[in-house]
DRENFITOR-429168 format. One record per residue: residue in one letter; residue number from 0; x, y, z of N, C-alpha, C, O in turn. Coordinates in Angstrom, 1 decimal. Each point is the difference from the previous one (the first is absolute). Layout:
<rs>
("a" NUM (X Y Z) (X Y Z) (X Y Z) (X Y Z)) ...
</rs>
This chain:
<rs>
("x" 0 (8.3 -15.2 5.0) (-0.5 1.0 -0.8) (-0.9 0.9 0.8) (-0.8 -0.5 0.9)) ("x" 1 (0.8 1.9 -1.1) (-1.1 1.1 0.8) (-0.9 0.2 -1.3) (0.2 0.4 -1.1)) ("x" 2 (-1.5 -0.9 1.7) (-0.9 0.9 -0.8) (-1.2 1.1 0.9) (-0.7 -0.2 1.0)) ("x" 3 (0.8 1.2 -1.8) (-0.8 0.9 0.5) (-1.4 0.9 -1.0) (0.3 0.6 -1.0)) ("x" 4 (-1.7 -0.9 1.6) (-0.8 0.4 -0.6) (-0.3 1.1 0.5) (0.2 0.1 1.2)) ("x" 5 (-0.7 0.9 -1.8) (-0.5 1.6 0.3) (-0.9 0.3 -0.8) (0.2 0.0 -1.2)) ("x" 6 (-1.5 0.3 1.9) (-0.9 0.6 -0.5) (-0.3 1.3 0.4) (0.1 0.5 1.2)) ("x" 7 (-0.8 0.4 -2.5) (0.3 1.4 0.1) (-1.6 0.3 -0.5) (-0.6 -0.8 -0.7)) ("x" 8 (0.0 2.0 1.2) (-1.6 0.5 -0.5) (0.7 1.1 -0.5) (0.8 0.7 0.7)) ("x" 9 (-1.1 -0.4 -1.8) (0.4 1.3 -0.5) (-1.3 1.2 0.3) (-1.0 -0.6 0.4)) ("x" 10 (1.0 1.6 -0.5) (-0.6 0.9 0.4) (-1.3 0.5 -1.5) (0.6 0.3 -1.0)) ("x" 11 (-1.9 -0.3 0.8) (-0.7 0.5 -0.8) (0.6 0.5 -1.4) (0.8 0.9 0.2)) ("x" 12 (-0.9 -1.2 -1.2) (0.9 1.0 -0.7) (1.4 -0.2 -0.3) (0.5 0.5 -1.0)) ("x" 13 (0.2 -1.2 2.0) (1.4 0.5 -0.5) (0.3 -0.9 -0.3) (1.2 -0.2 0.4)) ("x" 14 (-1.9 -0.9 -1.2) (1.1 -1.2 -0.4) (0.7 0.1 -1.0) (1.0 -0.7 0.0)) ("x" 15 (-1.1 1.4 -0.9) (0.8 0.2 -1.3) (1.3 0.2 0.2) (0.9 -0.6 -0.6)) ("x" 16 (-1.0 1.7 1.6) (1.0 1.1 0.6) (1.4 -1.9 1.1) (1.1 -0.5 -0.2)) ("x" 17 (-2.1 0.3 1.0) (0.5 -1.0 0.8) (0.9 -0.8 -1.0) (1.2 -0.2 0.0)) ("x" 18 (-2.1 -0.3 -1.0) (0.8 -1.0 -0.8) (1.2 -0.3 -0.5) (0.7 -1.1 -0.3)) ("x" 19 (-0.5 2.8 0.0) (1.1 0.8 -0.9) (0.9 -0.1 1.2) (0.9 -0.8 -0.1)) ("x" 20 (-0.9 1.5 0.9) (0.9 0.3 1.6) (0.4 -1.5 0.4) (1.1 -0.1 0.7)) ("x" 21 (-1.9 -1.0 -0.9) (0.3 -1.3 0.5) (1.0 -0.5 -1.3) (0.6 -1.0 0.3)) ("x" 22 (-0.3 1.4 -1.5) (0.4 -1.0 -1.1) (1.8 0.3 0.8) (0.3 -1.2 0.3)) ("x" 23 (0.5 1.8 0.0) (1.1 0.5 0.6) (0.5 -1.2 0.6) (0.8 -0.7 -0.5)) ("x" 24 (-1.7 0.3 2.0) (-0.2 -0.8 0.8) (0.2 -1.4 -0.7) (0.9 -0.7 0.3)) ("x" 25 (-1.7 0.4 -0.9) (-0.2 -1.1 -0.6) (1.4 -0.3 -0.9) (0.8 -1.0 0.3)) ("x" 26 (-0.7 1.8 -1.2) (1.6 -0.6 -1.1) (0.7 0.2 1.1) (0.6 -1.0 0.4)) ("x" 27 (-0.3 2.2 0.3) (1.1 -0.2 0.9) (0.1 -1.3 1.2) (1.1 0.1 0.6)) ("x" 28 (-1.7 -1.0 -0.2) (-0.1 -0.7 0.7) (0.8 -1.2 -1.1) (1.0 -0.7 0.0)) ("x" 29 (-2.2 0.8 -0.9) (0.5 -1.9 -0.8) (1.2 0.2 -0.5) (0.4 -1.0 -0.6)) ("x" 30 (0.5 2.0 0.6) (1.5 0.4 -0.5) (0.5 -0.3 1.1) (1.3 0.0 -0.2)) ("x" 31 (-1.7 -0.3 1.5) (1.4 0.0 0.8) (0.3 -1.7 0.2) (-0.8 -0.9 -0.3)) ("x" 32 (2.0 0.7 0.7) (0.7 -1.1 -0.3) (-0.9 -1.1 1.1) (-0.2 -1.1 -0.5)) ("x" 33 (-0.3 1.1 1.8) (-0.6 -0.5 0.9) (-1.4 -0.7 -0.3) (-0.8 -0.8 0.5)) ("x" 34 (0.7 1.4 -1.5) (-1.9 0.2 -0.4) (-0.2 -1.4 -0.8) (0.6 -0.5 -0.9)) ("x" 35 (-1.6 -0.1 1.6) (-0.7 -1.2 -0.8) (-1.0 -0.1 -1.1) (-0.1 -0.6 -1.1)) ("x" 36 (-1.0 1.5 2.0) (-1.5 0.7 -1.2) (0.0 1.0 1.1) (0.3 0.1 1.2)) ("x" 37 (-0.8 0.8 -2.2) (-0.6 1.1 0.9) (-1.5 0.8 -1.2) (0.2 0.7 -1.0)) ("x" 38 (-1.2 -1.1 1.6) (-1.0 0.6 -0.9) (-1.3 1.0 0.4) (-0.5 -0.4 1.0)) ("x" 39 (0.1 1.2 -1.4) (-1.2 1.0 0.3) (-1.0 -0.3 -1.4) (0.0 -0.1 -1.2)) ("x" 40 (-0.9 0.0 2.5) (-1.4 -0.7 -0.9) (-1.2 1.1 0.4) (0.2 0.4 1.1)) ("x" 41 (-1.2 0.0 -1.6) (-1.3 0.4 0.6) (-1.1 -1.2 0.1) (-0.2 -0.9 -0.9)) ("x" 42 (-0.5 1.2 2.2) (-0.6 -1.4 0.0) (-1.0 0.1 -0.5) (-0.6 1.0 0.0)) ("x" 43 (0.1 -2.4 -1.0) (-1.2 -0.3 -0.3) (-1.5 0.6 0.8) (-0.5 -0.3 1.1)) ("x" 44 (-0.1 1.6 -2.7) (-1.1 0.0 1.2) (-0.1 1.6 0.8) (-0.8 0.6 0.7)) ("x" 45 (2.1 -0.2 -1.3) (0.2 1.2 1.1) (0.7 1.2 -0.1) (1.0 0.0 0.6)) ("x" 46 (-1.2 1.0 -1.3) (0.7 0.9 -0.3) (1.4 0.8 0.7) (1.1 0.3 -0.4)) ("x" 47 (-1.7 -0.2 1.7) (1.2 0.4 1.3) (0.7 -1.3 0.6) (0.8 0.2 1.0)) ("x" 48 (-1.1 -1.3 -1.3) (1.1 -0.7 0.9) (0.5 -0.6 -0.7) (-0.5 -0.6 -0.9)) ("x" 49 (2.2 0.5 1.3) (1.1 -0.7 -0.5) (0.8 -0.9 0.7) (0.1 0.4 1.2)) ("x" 50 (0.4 -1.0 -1.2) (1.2 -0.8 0.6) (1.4 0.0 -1.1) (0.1 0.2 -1.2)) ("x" 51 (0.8 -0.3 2.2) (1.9 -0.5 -0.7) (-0.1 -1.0 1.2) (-0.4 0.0 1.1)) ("x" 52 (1.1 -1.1 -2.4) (-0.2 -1.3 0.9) (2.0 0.1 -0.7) (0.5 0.3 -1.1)) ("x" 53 (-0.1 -0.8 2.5) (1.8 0.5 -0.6) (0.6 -1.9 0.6) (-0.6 -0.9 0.6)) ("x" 54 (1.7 1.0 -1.0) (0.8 -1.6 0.3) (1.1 0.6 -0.2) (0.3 0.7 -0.9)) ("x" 55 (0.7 -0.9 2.4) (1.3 -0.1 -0.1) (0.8 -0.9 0.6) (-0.3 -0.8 0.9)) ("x" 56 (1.8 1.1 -1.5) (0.4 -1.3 0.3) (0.2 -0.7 1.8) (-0.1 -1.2 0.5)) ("x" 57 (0.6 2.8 0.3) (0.5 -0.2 0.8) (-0.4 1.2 1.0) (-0.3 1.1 -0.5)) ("x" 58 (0.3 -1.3 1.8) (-0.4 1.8 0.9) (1.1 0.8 -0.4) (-0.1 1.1 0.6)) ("x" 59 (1.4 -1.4 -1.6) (1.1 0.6 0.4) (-0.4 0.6 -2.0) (0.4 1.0 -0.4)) ("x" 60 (-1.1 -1.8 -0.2) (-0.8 1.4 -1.4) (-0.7 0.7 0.4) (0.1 1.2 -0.3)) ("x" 61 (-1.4 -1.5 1.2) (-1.2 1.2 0.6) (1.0 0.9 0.7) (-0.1 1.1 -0.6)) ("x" 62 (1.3 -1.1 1.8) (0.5 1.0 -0.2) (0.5 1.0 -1.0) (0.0 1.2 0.1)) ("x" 63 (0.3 -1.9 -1.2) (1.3 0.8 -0.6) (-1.7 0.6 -0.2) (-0.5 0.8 0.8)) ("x" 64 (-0.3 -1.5 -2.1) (-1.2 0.6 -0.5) (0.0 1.1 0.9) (0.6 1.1 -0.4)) ("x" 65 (-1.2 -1.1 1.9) (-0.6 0.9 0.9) (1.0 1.5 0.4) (-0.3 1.0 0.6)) ("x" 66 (1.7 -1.3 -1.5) (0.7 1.2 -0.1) (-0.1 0.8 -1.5) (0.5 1.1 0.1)) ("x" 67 (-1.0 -1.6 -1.5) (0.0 0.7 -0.8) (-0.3 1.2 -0.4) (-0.9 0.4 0.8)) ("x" 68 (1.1 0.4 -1.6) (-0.8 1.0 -0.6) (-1.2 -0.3 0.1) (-0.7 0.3 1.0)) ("x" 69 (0.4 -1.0 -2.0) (-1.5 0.0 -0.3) (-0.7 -0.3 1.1) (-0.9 0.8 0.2)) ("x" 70 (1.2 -1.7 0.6) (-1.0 -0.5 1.0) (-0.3 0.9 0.9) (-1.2 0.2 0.4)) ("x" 71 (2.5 0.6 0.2) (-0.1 1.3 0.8) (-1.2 1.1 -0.6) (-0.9 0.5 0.6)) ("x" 72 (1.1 -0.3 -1.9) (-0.9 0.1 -0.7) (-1.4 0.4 0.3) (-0.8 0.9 0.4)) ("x" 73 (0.9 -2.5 -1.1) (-1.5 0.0 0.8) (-0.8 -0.1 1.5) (-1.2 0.4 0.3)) ("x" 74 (2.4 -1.0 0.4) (-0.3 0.7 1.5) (-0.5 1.9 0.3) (-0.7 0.5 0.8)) ("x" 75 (1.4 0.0 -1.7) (0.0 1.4 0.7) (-1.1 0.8 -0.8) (-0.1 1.2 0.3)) ("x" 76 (-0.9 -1.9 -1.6) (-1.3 0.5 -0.1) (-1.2 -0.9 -0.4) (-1.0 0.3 -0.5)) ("x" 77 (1.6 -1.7 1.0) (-1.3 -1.1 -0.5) (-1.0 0.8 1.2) (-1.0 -0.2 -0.8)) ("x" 78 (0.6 0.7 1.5) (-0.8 0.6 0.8) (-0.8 0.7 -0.6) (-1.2 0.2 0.4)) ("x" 79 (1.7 0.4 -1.7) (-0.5 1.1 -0.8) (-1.1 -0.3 -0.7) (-0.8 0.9 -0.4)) ("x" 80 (0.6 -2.3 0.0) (-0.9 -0.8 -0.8) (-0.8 -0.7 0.9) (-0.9 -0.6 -0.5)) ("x" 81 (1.1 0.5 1.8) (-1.0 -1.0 1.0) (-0.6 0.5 0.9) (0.3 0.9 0.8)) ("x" 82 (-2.0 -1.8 -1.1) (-0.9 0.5 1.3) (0.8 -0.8 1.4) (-0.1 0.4 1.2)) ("x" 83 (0.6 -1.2 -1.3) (0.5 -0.7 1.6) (1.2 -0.1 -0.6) (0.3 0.1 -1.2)) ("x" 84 (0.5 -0.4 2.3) (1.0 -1.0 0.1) (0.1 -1.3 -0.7) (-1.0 -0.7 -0.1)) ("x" 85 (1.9 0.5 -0.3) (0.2 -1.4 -1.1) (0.7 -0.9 1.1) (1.0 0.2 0.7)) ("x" 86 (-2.2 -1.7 -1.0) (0.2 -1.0 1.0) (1.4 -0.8 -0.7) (0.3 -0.1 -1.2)) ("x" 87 (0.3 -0.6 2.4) (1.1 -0.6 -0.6) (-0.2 -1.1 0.5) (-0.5 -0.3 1.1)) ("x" 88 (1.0 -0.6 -2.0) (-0.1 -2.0 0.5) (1.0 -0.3 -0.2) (0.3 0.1 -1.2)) ("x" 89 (0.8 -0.6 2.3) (1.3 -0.3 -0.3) (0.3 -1.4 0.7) (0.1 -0.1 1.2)) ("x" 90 (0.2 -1.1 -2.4) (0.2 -1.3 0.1) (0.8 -1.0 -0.2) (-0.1 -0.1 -1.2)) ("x" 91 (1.1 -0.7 1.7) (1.4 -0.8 -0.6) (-0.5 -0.8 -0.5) (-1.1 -0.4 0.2)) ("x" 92 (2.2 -0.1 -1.2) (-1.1 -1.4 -0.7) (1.6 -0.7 0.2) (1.0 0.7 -0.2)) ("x" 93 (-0.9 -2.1 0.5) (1.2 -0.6 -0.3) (-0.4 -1.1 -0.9) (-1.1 -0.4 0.0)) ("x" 94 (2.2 -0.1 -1.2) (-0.1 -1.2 -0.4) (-0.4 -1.3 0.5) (0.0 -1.0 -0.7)) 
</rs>
């Protein structure tokens, strides 16, 4: 199994905006056939920071995932909503 955590600081202001732009992301992920959990949370405590903590089955779903619509998506304006760059933690888990 891949799992991958990502945390994201949204920018002053624009979480509402962020939220809405992230819901896409989110259904379109837990719809694809590879997908184990895939969830976006805001953290306890904190108005700009979030994480998607994702589970898939295989590197061969994070590919397909990493070709979708949506995910392209959000590659081509998650920038739009962030003071930095969104850290990524990418981990195998075996039975």
């Amino acid at each position: 199994m891949k799992i991958i955590n990502v945390n994201l600081k949204v920018k002053p202001g624009m979480q509402s905006e962020y939220e809405q732009f992230i819901k896409d992301l989110v259904e379109g992920s837990l719809a694809e056939a590879g997908n184990v959990y895939y969830g976006h949370f805001r953290k306890v405590d904190s108005f700009d920071e979030y994480e998607i903590i994702e589970q898939w089955q295989d590197q061969a779903a994070v590919d397909f995932h990493n070709e979708t619509p949506h995910f392209q998506k959000f590659l081509a304006h998650i920038g739009d909503y962030l003071v930095k760059d969104p850290q990524i933690f990418r981990m195998d888990y075996e039975d």
